[in-house]
C-alpha positions in Angstrom: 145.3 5.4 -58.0 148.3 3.0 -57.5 150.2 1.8 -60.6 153.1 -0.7 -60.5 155.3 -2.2 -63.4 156.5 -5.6 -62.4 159.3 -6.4 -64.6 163.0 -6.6 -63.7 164.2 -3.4 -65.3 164.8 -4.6 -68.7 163.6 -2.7 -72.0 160.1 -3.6 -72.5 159.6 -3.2 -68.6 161.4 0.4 -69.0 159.0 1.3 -72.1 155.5 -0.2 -70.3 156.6 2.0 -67.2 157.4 5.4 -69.7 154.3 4.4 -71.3 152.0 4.1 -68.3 153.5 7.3 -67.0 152.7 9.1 -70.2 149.1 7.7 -70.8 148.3 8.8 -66.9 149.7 12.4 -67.5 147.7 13.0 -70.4 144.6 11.8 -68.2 144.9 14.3 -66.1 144.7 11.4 -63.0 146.3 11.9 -59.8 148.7 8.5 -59.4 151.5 6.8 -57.4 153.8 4.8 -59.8 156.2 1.9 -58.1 157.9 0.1 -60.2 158.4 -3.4 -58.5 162.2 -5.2 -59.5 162.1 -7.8 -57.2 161.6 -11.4 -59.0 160.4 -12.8 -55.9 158.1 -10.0 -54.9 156.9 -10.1 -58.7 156.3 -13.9 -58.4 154.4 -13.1 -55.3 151.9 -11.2 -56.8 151.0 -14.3 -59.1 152.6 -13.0 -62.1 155.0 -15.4 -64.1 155.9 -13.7 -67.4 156.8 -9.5 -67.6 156.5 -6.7 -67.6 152.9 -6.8 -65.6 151.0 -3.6 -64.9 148.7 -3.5 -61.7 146.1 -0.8 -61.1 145.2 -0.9 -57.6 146.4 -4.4 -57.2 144.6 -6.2 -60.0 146.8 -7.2 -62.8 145.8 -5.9 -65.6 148.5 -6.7 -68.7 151.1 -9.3 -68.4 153.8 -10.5 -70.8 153.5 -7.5 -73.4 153.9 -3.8 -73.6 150.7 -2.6 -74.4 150.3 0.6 -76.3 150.2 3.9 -74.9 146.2 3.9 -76.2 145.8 0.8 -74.4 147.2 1.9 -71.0 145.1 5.0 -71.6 142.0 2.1 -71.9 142.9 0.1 -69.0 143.6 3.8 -66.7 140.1 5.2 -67.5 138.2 1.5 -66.9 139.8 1.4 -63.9 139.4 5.3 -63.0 135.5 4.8 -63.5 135.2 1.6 -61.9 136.4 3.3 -58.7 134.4 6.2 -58.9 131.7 3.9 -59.3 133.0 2.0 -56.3 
């Protein structure tokens, strides 16, 4: 699973990224984490407001920091969506 934080490294884009890694740890899930700090490479990717997480390329949160239940949500959806796949 590919996870990426699109946010330019300020607080709330340093607590979604501590919080993502945290909620896929628990999981158990095997993962590759990137967080992306480039404003045009963010603005690329259709995202306007951050921090943004993408699971596999598919935005998924933008312009919050969801809870670490939340990310936990969004990592198993998408987990069984691929397994599905």
């Amino acid at each position: 699973m590919k996870i990426e934080v699109l946010g330019t490294g300020c607080p709330k884009c340093n607590a979604l990224e501590a919080a993502t890694k945290t909620a896929a740890e628990k999981l158990g899930i095997t993962y590759e984490l990137e967080h992306v700090k480039d404003i045009t490479e963010i603005m690329n990717r259709g995202v306007m407001m951050t921090p943004a997480l993408m699971i596999d390329g598919d935005v998924k949160v933008c312009g919050k920091v969801p809870s670490e239940a939340e990310i936990s949500t969004i990592l198993t959806s998408a987990l069984a969506r691929k397994d599905s796949a």
